[in-house]
C-alpha positions in Angstrom: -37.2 16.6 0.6 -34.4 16.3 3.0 -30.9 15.4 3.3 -32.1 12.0 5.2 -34.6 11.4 2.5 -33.0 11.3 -0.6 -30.4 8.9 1.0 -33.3 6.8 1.7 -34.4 7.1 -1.7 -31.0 6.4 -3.0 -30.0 3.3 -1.1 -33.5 1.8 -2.0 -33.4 2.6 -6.0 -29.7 1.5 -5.9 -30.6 -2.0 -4.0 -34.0 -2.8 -6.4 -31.7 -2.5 -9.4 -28.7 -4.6 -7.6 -31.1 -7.1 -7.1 -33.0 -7.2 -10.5 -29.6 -7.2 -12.8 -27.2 -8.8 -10.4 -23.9 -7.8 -12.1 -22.4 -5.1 -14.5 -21.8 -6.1 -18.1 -19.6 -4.1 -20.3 -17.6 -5.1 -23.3 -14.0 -4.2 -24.7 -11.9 -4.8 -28.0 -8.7 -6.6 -28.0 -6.2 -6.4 -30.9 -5.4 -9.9 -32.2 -3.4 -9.2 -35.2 -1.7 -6.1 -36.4 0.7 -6.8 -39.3 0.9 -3.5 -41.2 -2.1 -3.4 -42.7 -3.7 -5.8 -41.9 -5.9 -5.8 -38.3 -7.7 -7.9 -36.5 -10.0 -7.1 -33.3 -11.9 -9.7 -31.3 -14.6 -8.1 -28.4 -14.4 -9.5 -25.3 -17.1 -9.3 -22.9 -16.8 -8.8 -19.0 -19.2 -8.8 -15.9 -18.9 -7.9 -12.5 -21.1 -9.6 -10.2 -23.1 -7.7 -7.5 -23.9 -10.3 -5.0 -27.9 -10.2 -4.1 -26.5 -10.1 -0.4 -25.4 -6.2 -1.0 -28.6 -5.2 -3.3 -30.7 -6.5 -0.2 -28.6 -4.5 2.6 -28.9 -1.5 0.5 -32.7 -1.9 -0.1 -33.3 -3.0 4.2 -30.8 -0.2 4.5 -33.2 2.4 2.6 -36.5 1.6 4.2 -34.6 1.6 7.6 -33.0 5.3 6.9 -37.1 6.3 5.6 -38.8 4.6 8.7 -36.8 6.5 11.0 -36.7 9.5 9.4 -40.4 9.8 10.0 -40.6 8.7 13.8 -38.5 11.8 14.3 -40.1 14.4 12.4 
């Protein structure tokens, strides 16, 4: 497998994924209260869209990188 590819390969796994979650969740603890002892966390949650735009430039990106990787070999 070549350089050309496993960028092919890449960009196409990388778009199917963008497109099937559409966004990054992850989560994070905040301190409420901390008197002494006594503490108090509350988990906030956070996403970061991926618009479907880029997961479908990615995957039209990685068939067009595979396609013409085989009309030149």
């Amino acid at each position: 497998m070549n350089g050309r590819t496993l960028l092919a390969v890449i960009l196409v796994v990388i778009g199917a994924i963008a497109l099937a979650y559409q966004g990054i969740t992850y989560t994070t603890q905040k301190k409420v209260v901390d008197i002494g002892p006594i503490q108090a966390t509350k988990q906030e949650h956070h996403t970061i869209p991926l618009p479907p735009v880029l997961g479908a430039i990615a995957l039209i990106a990685g068939i067009a990188v595979l396609v013409t990787g085989r009309k030149g070999a």
